[in-house]
NUSE-515743 format. One line per field, with one value per residue: residue number from 1; residue in three letters; x, y, z of N, C-alpha, C in turn. Coordinates in steps of 0.001 Angstrom, whole numbers, plus 500000, padded with zeros to 6 digits. Each point is the difference from the previous one (the first is absolute). Layout:
<recs>
n = [NUM,...]
res = [ALA,...]
n.east = [X,...]
n.north = [Y,...]
n.up = [Z,...]
ca.east = [X,...]
ca.north = [Y,...]
ca.up = [Z,...]
c.east = [X,...]
c.north = [Y,...]
c.up = [Z,...]
</recs>
This chain:
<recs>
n = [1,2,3,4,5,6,7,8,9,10,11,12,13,14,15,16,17,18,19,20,21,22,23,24,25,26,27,28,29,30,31,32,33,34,35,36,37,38,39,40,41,42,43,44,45,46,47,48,49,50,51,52,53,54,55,56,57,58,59,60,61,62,63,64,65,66,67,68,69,70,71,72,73,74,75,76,77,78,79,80,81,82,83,84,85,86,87,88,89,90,91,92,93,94,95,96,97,98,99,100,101,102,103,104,105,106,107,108,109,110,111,112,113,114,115,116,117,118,119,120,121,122,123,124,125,126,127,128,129,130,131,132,133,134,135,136,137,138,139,140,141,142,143,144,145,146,147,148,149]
res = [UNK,UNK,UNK,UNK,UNK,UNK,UNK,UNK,UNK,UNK,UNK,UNK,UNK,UNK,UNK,UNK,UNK,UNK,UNK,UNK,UNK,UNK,UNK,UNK,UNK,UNK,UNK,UNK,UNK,UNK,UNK,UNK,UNK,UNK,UNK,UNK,UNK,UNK,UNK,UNK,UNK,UNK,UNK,UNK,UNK,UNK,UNK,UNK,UNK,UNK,UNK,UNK,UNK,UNK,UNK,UNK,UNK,UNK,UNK,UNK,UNK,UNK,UNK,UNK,UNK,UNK,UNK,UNK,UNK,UNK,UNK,UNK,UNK,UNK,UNK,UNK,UNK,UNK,UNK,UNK,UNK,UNK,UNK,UNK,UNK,UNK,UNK,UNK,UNK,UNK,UNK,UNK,UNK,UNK,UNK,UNK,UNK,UNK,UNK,UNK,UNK,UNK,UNK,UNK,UNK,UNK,UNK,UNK,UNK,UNK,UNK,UNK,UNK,UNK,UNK,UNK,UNK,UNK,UNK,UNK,UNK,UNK,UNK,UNK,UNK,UNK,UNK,UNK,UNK,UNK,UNK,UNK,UNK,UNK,UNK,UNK,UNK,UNK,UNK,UNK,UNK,UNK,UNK,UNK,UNK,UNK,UNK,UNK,UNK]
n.east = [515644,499240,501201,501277,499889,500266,501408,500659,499837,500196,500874,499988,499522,501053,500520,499243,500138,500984,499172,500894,498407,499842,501569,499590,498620,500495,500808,499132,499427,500824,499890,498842,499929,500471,499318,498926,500804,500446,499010,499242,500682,500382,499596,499352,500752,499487,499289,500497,499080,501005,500948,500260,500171,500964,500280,501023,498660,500626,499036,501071,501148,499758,499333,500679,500745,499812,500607,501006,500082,499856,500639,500805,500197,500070,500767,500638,499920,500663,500704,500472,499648,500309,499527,498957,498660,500598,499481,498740,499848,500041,499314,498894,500267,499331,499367,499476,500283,499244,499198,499632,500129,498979,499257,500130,499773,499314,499451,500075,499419,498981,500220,500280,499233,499314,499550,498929,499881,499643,499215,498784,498871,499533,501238,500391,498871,500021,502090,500103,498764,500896,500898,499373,500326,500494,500348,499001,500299,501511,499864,499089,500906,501060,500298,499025,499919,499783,498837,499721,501747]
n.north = [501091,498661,500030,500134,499777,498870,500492,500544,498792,499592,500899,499576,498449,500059,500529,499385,499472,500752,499628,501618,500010,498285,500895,500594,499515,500108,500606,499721,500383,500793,500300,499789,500617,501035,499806,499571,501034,500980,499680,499971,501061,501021,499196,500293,500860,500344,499192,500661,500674,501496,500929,501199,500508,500290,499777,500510,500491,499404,499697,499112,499390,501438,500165,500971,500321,498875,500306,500877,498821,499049,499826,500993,500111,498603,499741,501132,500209,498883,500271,501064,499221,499598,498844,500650,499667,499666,498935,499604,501365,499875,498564,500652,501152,499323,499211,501342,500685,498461,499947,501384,499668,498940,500786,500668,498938,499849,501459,500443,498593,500405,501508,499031,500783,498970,498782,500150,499819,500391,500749,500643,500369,498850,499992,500643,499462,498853,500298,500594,498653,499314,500421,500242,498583,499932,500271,499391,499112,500051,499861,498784,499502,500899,499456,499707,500915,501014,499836,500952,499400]
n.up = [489708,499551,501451,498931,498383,500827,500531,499060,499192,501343,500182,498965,500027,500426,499552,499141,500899,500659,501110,500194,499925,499901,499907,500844,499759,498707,500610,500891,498688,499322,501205,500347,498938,500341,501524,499344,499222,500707,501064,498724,499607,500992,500453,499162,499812,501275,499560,499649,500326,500366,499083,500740,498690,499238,500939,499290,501075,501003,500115,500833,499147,500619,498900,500274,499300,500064,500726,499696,499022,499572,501091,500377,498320,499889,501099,500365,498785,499855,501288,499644,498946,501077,499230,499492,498357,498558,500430,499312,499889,500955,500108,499041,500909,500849,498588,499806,500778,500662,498935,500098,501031,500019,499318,500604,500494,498869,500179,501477,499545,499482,500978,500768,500757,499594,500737,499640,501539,500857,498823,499597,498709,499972,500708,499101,499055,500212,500427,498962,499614,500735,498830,498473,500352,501048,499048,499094,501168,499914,498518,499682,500342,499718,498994,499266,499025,500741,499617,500970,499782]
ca.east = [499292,498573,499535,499773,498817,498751,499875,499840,498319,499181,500006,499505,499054,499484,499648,498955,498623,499750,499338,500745,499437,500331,501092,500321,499501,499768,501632,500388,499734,501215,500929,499798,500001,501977,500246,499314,500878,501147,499668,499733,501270,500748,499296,499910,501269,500848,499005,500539,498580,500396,501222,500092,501104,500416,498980,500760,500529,499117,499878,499553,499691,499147,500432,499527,498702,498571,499483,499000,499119,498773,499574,499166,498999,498403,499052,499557,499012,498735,498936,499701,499451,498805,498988,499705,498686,499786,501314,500665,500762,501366,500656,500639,500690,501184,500532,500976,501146,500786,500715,501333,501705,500664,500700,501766,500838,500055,500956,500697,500580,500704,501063,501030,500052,499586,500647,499320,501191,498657,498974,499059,499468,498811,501097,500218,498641,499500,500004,499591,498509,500048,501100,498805,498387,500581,500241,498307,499001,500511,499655,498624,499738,501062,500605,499041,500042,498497,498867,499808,501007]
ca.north = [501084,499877,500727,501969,499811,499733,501215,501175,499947,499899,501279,501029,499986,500465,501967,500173,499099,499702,501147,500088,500384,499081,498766,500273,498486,498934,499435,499226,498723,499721,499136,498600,499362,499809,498994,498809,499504,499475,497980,499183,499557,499426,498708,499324,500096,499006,499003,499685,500553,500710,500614,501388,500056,501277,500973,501258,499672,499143,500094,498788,499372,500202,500781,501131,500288,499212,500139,501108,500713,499060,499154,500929,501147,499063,499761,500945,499802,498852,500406,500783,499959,498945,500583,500118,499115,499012,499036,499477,500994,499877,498633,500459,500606,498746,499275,500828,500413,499269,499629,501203,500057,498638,500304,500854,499410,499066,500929,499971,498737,500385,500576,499067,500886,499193,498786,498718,498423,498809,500475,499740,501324,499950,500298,500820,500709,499445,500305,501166,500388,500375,501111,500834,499921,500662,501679,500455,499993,501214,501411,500504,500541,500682,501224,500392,501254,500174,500874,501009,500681]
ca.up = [499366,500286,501075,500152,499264,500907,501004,499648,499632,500993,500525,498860,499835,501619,500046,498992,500138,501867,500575,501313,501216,500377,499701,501164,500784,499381,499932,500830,499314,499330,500648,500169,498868,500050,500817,499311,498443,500653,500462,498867,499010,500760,500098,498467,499657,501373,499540,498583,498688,498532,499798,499452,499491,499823,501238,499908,501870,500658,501379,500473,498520,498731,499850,500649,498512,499934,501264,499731,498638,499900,501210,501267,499827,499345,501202,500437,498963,500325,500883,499817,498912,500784,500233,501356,500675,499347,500710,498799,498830,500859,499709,498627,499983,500646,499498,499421,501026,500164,498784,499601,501037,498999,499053,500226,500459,499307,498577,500794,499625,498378,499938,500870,501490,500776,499663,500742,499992,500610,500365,498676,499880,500897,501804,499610,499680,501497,500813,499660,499894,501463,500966,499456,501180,501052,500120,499524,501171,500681,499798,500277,501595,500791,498765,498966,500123,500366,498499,500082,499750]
c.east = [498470,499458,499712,498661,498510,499355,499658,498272,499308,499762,499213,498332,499186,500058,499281,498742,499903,499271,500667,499403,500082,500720,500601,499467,500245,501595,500330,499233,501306,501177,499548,500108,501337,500288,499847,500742,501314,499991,500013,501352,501063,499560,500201,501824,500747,499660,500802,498757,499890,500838,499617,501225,499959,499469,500451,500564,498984,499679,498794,499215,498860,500468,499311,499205,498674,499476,499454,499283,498786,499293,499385,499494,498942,499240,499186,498782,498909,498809,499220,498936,498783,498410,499017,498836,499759,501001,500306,501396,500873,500834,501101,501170,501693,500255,500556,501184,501333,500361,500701,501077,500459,500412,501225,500538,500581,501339,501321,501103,500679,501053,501077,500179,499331,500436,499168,500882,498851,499077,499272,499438,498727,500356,499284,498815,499508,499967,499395,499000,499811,500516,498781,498648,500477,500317,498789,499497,500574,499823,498251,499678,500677,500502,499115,499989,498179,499633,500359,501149,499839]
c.north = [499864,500599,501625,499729,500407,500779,501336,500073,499932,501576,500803,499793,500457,501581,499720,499589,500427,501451,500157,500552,499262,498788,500220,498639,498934,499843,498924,498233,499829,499835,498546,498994,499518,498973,499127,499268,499529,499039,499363,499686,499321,498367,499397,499668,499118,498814,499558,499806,500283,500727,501302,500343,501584,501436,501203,500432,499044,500072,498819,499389,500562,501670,501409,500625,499193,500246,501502,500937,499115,499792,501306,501159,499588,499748,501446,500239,499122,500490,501500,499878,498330,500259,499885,499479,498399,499005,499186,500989,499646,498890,500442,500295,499314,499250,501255,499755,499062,499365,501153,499255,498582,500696,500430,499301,498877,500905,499269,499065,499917,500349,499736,500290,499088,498755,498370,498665,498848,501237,500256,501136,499606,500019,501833,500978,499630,501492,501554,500450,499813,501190,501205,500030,500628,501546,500453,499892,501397,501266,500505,499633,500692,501326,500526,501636,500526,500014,501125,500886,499446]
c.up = [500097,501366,500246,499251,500615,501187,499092,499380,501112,500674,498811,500271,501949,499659,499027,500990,501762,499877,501350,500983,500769,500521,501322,500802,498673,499621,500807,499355,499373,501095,500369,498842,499856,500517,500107,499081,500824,500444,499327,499607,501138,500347,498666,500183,500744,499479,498358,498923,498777,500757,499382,499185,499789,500619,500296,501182,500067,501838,500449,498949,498810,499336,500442,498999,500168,501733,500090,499019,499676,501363,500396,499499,499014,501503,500180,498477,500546,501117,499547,498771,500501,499294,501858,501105,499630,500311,498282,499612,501556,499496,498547,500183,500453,499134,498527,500189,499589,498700,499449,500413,499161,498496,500296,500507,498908,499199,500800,499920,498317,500171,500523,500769,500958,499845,500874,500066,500422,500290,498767,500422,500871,501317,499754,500296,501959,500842,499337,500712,502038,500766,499775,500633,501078,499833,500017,501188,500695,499439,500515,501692,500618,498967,499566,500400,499783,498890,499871,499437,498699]
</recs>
């Protein structure tokens, strides 16, 4: 249940907050984001890391709910809401980001949907604040949607 949870709050707060002039070049941050999560987990898992539990569907050990509700419509947000001159308010923004996702992930664990075997919240925050750096270079060199729209 924490996965529908998580998916249905993730779509609410995406029609509150996307601008669709744009989602035409900044969808392609929420698939990479996808793809990114998918490596991550798939590996972690092969690896005996942590354990996805109650995943309602699952697809290639995770759950489809968290693949396409948190993962690819917080990616497509993230780039779209970049800031755009200030590299401090950028860094910010990367270590935002990446402690949001440790919180939920922590709910995530409360809720028994998750299950750390050989892995910790600092495995956790690490790979966040890398997978978050990488989309940020891709959104402000490739996605970023003009000023002007």
């Amino acid at each position: 249940m924490p996965w529908l949870i998580s998916f249905i709050i993730s779509w609410i707060v995406f029609f509150i907050l996307i601008d669709f002039r744009n989602i035409k070049k900044t969808i392609f941050a929420g698939i990479f984001v996808m793809l990114l999560q998918f490596s991550a987990d798939y590996y972690a898992m092969k690896y005996g890391l942590y354990r996805v539990d109650n995943t309602i569907v699952e697809i290639w050990n995770s759950s489809v709910f968290f693949v396409l509700g948190p993962v690819f419509t917080m990616g497509i947000l993230f780039v779209q809401y970049l800031p755009r001159r200030d590299k401090w308010l950028r860094l910010a923004n990367i270590f935002i980001w990446s402690s949001m996702f440790l919180l939920f992930e922590i709910f995530i664990i409360n809720a028994n949907a998750l299950m750390y075997i050989k892995w910790s919240r600092f495995n956790s925050f690490s790979i966040d604040i890398a997978a978050i750096m990488m989309l940020s270079w891709l959104g402000e060199n490739f996605l970023k949607p003009s000023p002007e729209s």
